[in-house]
Residue frames as a rotation matrix with the C-alpha (Angstrom) as fourth column:
UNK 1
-0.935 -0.131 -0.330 -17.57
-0.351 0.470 0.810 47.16
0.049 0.873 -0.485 3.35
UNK 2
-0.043 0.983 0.177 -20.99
-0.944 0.018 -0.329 46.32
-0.327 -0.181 0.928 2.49
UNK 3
-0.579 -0.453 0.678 -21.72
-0.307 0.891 0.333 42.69
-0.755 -0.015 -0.655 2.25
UNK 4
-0.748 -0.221 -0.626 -22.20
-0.625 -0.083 0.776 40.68
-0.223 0.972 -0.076 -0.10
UNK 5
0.352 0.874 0.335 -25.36
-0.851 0.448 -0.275 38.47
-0.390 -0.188 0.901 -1.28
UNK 6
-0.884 -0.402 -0.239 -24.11
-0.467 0.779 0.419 34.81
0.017 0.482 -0.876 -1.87
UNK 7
0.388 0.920 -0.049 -26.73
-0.909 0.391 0.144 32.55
0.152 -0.011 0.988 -3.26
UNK 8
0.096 -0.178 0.979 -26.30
-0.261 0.945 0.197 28.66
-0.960 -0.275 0.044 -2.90
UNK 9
0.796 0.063 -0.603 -24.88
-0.595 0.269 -0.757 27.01
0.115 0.961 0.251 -5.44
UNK 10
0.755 -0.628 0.187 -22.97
0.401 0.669 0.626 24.02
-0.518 -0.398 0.757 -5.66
UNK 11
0.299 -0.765 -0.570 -19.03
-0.954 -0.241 -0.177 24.73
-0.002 0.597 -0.802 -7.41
UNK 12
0.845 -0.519 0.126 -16.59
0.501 0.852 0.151 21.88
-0.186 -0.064 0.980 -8.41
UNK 13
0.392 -0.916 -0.079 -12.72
-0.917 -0.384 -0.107 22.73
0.068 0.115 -0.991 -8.89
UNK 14
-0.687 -0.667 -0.288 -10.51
-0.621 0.745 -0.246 19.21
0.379 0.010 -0.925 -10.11
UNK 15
-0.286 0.458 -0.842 -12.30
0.234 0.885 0.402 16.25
0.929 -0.082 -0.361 -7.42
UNK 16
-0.932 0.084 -0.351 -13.53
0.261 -0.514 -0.817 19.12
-0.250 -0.854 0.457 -5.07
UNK 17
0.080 0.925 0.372 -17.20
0.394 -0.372 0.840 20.27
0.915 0.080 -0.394 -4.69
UNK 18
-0.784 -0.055 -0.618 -18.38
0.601 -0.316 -0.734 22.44
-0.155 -0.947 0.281 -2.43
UNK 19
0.233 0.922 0.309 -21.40
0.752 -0.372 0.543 24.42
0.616 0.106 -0.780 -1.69
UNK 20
-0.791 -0.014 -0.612 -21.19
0.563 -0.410 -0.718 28.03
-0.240 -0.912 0.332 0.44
UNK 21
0.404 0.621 0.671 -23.48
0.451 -0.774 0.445 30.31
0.796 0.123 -0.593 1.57
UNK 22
-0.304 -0.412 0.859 -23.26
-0.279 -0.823 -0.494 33.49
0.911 -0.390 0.136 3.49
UNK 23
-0.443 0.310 -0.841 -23.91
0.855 0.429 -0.292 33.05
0.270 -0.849 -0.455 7.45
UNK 24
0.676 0.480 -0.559 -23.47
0.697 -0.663 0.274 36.25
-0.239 -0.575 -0.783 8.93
UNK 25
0.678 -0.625 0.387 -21.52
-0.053 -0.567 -0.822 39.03
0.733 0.537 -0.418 6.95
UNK 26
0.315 -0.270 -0.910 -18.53
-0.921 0.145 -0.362 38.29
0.230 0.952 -0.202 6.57
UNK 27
-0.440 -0.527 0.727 -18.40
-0.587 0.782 0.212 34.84
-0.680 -0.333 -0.653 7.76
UNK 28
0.091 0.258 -0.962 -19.16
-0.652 0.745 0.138 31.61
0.752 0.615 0.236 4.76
UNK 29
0.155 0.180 0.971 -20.37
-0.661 0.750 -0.034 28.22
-0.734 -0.637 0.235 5.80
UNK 30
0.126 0.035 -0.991 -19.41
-0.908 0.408 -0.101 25.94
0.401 0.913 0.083 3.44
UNK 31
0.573 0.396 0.717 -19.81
-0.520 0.852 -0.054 22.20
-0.633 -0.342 0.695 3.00
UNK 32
-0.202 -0.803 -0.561 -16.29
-0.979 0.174 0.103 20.50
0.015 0.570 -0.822 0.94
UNK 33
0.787 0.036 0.616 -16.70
-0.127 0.986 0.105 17.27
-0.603 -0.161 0.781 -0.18
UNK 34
0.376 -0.842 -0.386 -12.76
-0.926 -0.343 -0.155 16.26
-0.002 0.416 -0.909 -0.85
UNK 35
0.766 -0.184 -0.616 -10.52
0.115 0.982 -0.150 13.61
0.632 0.044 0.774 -1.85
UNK 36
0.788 -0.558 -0.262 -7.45
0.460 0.249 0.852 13.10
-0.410 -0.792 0.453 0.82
UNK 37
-0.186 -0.963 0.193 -4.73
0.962 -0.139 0.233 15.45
-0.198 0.229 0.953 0.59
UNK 38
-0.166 0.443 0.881 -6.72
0.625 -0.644 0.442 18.12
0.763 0.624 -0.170 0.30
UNK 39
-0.859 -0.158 -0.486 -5.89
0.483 -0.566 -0.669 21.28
-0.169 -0.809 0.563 2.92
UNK 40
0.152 0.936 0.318 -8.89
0.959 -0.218 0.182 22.75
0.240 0.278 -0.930 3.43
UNK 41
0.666 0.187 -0.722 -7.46
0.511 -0.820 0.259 25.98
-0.544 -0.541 -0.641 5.28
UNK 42
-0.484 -0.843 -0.233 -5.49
0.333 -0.424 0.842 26.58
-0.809 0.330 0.486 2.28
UNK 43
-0.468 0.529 0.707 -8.42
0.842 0.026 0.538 26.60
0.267 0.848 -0.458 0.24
UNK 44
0.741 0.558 -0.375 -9.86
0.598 -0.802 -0.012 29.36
-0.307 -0.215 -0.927 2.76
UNK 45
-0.248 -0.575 -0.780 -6.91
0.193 -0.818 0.542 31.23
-0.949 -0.016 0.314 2.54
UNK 46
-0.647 0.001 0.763 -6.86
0.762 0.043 0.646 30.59
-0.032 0.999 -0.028 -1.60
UNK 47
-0.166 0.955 0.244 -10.24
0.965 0.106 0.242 32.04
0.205 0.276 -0.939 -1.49
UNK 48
0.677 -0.017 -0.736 -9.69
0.397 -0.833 0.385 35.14
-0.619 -0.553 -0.557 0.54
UNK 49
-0.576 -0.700 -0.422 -6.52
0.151 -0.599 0.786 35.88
-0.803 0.389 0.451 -2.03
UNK 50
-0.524 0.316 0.791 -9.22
0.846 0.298 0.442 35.47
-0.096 0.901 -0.424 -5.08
UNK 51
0.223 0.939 0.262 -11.46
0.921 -0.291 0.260 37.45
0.320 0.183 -0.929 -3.62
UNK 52
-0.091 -0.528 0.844 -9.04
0.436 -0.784 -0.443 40.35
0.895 0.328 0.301 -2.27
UNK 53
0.260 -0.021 0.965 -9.80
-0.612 -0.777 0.148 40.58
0.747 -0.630 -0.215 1.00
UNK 54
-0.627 -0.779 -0.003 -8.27
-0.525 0.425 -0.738 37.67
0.576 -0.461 -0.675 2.63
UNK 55
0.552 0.822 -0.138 -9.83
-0.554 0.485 0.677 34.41
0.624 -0.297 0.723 4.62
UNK 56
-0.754 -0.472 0.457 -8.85
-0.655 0.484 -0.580 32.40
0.052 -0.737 -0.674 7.87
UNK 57
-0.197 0.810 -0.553 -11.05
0.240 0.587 0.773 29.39
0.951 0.019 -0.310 9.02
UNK 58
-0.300 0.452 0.840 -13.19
-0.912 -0.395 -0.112 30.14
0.281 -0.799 0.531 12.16
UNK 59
0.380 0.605 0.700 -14.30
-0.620 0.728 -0.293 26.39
-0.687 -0.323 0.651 12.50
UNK 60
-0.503 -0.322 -0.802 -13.27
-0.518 0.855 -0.018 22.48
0.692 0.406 -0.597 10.50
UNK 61
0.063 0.794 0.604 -15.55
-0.891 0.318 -0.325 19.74
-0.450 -0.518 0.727 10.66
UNK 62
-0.936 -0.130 -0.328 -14.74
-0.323 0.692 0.646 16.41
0.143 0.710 -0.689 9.12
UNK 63
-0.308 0.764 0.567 -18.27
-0.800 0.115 -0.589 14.87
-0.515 -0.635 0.576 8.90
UNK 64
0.954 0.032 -0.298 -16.85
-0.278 0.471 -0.837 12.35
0.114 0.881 0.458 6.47
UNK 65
-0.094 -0.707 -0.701 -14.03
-0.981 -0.053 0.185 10.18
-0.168 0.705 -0.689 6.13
UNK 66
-0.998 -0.059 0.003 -14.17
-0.055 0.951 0.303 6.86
-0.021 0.302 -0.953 3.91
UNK 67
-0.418 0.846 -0.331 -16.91
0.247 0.457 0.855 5.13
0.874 0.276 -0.400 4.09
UNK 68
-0.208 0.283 -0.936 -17.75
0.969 -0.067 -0.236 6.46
-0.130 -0.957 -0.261 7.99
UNK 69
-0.174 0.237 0.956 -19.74
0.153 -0.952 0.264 9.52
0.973 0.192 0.129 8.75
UNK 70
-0.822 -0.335 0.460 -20.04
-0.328 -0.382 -0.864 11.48
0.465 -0.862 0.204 11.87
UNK 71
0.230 0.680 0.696 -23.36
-0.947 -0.009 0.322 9.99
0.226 -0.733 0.641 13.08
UNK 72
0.491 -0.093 -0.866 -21.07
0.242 0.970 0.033 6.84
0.837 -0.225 0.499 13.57
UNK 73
-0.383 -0.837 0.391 -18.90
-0.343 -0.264 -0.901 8.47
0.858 -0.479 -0.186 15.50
UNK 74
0.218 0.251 -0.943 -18.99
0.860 0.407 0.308 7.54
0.461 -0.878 -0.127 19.64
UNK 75
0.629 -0.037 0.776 -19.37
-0.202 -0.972 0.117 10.45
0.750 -0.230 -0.620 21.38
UNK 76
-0.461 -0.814 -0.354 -16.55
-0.083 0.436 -0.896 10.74
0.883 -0.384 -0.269 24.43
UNK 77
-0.185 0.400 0.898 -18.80
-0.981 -0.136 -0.141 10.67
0.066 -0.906 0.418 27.18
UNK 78
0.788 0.482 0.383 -19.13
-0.479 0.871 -0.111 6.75
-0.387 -0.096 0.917 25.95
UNK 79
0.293 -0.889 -0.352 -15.71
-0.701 0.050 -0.711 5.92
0.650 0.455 -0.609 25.61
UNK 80
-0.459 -0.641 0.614 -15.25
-0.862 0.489 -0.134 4.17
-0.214 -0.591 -0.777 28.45
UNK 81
0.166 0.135 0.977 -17.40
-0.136 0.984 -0.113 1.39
-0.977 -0.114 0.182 26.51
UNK 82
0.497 0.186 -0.848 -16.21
-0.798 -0.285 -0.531 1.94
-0.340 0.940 0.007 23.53
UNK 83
-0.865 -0.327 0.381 -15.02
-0.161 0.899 0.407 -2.01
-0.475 0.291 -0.830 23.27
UNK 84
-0.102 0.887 0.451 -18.92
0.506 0.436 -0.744 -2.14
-0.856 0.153 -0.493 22.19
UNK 85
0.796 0.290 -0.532 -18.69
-0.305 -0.566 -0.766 0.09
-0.523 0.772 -0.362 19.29
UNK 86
-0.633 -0.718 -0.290 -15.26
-0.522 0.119 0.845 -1.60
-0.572 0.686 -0.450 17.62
UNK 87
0.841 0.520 0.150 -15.80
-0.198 0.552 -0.810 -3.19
-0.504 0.652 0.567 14.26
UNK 88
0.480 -0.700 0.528 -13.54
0.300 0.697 0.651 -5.35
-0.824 -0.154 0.545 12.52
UNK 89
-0.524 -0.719 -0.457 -10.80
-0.073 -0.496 0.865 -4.63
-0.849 0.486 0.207 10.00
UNK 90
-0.652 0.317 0.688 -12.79
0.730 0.508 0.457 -6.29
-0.205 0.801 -0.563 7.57
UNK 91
0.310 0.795 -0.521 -15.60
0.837 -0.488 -0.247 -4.20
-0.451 -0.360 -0.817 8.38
UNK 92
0.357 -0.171 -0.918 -14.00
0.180 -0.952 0.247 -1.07
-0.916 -0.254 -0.309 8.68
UNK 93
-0.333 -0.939 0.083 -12.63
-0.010 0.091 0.996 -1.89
-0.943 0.331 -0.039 4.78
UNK 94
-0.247 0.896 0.370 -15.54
0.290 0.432 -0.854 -2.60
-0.925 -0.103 -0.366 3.77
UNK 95
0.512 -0.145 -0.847 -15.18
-0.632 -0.731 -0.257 0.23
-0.582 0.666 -0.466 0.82
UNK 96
-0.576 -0.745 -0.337 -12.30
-0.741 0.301 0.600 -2.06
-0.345 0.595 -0.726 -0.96
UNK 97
0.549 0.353 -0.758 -13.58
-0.535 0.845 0.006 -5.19
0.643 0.402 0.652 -3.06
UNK 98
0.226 -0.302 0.926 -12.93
-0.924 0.234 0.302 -8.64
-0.307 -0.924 -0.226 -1.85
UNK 99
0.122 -0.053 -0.991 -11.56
-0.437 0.894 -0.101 -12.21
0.891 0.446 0.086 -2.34
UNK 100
0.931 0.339 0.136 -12.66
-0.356 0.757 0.547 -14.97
0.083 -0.558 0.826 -0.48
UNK 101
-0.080 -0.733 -0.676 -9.85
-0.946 0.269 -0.180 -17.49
0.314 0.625 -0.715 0.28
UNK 102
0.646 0.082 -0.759 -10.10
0.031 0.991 0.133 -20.99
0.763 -0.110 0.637 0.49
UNK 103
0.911 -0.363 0.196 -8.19
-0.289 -0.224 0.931 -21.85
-0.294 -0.905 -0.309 4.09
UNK 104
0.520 -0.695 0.497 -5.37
0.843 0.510 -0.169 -23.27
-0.136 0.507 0.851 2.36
UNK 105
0.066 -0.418 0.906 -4.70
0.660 -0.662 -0.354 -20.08
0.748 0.622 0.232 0.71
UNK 106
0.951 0.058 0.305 -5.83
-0.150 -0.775 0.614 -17.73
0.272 -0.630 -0.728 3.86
UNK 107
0.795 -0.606 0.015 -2.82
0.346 0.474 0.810 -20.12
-0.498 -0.638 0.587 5.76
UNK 108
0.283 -0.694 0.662 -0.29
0.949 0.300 -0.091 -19.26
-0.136 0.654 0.744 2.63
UNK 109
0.232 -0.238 0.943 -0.81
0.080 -0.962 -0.262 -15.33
0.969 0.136 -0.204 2.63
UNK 110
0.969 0.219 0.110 -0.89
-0.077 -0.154 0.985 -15.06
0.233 -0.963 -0.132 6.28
UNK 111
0.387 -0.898 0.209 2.85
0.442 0.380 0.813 -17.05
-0.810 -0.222 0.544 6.41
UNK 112
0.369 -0.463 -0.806 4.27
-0.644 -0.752 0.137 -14.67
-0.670 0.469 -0.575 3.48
UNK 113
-0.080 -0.096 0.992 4.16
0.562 0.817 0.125 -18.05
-0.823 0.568 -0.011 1.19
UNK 114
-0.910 -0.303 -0.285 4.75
-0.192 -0.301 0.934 -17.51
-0.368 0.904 0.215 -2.55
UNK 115
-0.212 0.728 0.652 0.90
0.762 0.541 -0.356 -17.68
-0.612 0.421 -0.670 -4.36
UNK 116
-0.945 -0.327 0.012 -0.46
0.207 -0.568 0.797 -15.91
-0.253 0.755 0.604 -7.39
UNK 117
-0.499 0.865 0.057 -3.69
-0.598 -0.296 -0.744 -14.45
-0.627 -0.405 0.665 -8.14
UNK 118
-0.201 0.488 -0.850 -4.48
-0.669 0.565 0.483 -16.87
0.716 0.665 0.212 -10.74
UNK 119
-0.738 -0.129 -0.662 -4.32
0.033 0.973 -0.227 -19.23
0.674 -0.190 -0.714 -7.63
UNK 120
-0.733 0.515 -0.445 -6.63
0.499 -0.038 -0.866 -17.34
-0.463 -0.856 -0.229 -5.71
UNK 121
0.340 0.760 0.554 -9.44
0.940 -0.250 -0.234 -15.71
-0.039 0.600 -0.799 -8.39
UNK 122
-0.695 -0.290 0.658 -9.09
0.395 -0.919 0.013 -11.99
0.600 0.269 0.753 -9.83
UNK 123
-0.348 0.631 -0.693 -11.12
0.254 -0.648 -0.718 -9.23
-0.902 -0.426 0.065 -7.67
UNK 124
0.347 0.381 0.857 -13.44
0.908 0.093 -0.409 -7.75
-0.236 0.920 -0.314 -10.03
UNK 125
-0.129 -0.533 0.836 -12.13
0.814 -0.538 -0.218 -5.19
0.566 0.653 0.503 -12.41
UNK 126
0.897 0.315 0.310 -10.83
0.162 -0.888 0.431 -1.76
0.411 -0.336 -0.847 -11.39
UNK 127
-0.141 -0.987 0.079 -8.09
0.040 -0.086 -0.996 -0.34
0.989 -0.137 0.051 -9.37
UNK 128
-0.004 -0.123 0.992 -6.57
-0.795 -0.602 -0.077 -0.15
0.607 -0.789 -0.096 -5.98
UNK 129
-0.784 -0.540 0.307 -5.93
-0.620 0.652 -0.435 -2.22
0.035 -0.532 -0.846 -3.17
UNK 130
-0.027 0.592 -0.806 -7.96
-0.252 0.776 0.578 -5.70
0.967 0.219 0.128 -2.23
UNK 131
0.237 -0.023 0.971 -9.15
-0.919 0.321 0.231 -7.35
-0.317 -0.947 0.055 1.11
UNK 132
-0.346 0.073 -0.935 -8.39
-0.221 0.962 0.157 -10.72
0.912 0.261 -0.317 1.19
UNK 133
0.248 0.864 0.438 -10.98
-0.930 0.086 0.357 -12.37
0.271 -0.496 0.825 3.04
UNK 134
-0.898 -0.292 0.329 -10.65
-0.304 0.953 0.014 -16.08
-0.318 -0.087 -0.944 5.00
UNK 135
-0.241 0.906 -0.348 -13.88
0.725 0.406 0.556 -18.63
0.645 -0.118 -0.755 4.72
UNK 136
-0.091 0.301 -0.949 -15.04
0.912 -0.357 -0.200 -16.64
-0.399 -0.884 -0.242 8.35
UNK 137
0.673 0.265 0.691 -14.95
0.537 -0.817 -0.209 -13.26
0.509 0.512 -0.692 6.13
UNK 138
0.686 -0.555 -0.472 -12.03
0.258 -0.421 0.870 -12.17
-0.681 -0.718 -0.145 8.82
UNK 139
0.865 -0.418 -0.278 -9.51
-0.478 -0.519 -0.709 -9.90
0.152 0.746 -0.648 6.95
UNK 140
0.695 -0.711 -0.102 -6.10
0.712 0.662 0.234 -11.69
-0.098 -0.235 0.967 6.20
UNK 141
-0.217 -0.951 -0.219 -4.65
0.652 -0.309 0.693 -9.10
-0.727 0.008 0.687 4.16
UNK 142
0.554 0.786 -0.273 -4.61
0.235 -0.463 -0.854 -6.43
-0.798 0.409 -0.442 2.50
UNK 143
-0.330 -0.902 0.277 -2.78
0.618 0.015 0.786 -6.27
-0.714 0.431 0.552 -1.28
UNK 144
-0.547 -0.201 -0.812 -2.44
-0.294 -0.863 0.411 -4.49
-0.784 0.464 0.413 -4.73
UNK 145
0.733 0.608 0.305 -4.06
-0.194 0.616 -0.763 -5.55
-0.652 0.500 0.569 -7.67
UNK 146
-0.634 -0.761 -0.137 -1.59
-0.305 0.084 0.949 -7.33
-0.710 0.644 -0.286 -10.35
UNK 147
0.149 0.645 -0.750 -2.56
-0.848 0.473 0.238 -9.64
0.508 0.601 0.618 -13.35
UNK 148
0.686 0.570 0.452 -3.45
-0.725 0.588 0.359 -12.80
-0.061 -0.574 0.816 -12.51
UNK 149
0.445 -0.780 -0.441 0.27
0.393 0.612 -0.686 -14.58
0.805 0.132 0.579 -12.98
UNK 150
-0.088 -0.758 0.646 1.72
-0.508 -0.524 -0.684 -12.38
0.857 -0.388 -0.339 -10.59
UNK 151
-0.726 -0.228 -0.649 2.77
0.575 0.315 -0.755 -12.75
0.376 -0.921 -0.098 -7.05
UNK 152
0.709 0.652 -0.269 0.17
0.604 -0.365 0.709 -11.99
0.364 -0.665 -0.652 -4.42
UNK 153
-0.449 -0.831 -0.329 2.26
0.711 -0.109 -0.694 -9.19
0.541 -0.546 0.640 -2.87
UNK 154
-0.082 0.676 -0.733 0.74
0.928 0.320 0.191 -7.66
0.363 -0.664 -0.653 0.35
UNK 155
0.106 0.077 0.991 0.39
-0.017 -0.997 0.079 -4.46
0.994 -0.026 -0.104 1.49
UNK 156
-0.467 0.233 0.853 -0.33
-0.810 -0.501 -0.306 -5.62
0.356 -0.834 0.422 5.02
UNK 157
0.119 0.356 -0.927 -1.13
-0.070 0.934 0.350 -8.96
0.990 0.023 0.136 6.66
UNK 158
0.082 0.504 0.860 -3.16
-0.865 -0.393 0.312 -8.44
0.495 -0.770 0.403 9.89
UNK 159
-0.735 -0.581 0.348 -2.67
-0.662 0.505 -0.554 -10.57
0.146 -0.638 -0.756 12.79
UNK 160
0.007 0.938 -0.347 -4.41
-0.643 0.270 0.717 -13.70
0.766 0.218 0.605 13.34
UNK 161
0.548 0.321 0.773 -5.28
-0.837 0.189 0.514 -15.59
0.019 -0.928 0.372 16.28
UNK 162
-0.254 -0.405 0.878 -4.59
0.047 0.902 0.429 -19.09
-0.966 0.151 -0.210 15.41
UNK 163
-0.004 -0.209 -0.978 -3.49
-1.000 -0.016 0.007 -20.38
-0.017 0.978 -0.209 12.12
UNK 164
0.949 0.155 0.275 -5.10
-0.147 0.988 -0.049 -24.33
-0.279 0.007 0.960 11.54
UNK 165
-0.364 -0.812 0.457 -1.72
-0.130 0.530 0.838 -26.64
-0.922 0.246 -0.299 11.05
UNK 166
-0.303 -0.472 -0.828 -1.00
-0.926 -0.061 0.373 -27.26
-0.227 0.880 -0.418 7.32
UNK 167
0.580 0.813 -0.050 -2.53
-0.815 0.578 -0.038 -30.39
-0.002 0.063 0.998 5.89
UNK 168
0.813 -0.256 -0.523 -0.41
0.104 0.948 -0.301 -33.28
0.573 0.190 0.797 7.14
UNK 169
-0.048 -0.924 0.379 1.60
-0.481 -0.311 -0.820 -31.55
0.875 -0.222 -0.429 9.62
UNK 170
-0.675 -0.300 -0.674 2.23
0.419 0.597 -0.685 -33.18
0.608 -0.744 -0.277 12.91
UNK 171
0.756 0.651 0.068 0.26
0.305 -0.443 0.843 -32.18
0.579 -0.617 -0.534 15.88
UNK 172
0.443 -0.745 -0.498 3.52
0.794 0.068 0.605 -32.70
-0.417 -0.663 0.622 18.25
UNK 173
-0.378 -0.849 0.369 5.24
0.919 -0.295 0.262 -29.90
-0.114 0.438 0.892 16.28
UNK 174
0.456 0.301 -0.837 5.14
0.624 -0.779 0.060 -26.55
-0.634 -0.550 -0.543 17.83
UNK 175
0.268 -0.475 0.838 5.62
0.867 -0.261 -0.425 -24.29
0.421 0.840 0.342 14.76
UNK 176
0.698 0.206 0.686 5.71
0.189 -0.977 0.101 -21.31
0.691 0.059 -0.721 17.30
UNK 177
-0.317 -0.946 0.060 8.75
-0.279 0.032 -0.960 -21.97
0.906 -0.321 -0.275 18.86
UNK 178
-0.784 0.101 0.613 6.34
-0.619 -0.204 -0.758 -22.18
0.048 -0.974 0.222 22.46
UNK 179
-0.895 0.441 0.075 3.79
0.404 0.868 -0.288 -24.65
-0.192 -0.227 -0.955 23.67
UNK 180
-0.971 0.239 -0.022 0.55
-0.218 -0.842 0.493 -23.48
0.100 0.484 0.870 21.90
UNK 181
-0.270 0.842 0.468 -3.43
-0.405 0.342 -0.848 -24.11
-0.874 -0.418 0.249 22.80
UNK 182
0.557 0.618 0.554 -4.36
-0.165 0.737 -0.656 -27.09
-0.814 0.274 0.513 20.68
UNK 183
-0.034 -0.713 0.700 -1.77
0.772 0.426 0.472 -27.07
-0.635 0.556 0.536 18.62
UNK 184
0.720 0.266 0.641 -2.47
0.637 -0.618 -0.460 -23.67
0.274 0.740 -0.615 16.93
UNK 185
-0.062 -0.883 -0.465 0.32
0.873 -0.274 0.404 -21.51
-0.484 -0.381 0.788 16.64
UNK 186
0.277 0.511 -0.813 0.06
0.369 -0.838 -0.401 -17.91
-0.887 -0.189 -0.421 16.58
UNK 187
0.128 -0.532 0.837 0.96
0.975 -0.088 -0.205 -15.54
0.183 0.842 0.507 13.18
UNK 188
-0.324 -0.083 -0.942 2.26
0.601 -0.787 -0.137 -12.37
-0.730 -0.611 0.305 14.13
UNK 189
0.804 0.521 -0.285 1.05
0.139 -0.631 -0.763 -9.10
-0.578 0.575 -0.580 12.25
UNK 190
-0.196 -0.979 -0.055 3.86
0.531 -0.153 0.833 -8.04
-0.824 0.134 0.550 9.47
UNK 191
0.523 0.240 -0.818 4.36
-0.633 -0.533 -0.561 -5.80
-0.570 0.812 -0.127 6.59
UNK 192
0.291 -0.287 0.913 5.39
0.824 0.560 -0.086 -8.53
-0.487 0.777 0.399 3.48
């Protein structure tokens, strides 16, 4: 089979792009930029039935996912410090909008209290999930968007060290069932 000349050119197909060019007859190099959910070695195969002569991948590279690209990555030869390269949920969410919350409120989502987004400001228009943010920018939680009567209802509500006592609660009163440093009593992680 004599091969074939492929120029560059980008292609789209639905919320797929992609760019190939020939390498070395008959291998393609291509570059997919995809949304999640998206098999990429079914697309070779796809391709190989389009074109009649069948396709396998030889190689898969994610050099993308989210908002992280591969020159974040930590190579493994620097794993063993790789406590220096974590970054915080917040961080690592960074992609989602945010709402601040007044500590009051952080203290109320955290404990799976009843509040509404009218009590805590709308995120700004659009869709998908929300960070909720404390004063300290540390992620409490993470939720859906509703309208602004609804219930805050969580998706996820990340663990927090200590949770300040409630305005006017005792000090003597160990909400954590266990003698706690300074009177802060832990909040475990849960799904709400």
């Amino acid at each position: 089979m004599a091969p074939v000349a492929l120029e560059e050119a980008p292609a789209t197909a639905g919320d797929r792009a992609a760019d190939a060019t020939l390498a070395a007859h008959p291998a393609v190099t291509a570059r997919i930029a995809c949304s999640k959910g998206t098999y990429i070695r079914s697309l070779a195969h796809d391709l190989g039935a389009a074109l009649g002569t069948g396709a396998h991948l030889e190689a898969l590279r994610r050099t993308r996912s989210g908002p992280f690209r591969l020159a974040q990555a930590i190579p493994p030869s620097a794993l063993g410090s790789a406590a220096a390269h974590v970054i915080s949920p917040a961080r690592a969410l960074e992609a989602l909008p945010a709402v601040t919350l007044s500590p009051p409120l952080a203290l109320a989502i955290a404990q799976g209290k009843l509040v509404t987004w009218s009590d805590i400001g709308m995120p700004a228009p659009g869709e998908g999930p929300v960070r909720l943010l404390d004063a300290r920018g540390e992620l409490v939680a993470v939720a859906p968007r509703a309208p602004a009567g609804d219930r805050v209802r969580t998706l996820r509500v990340f663990h927090r060290e200590a949770v300040p006592r409630a305005k006017g609660e005792p000090e003597h009163l160990d909400r954590s069932g266990s003698a706690g440093a300074e009177g802060i009593a832990p909040v475990s992680a849960r799904e709400v």
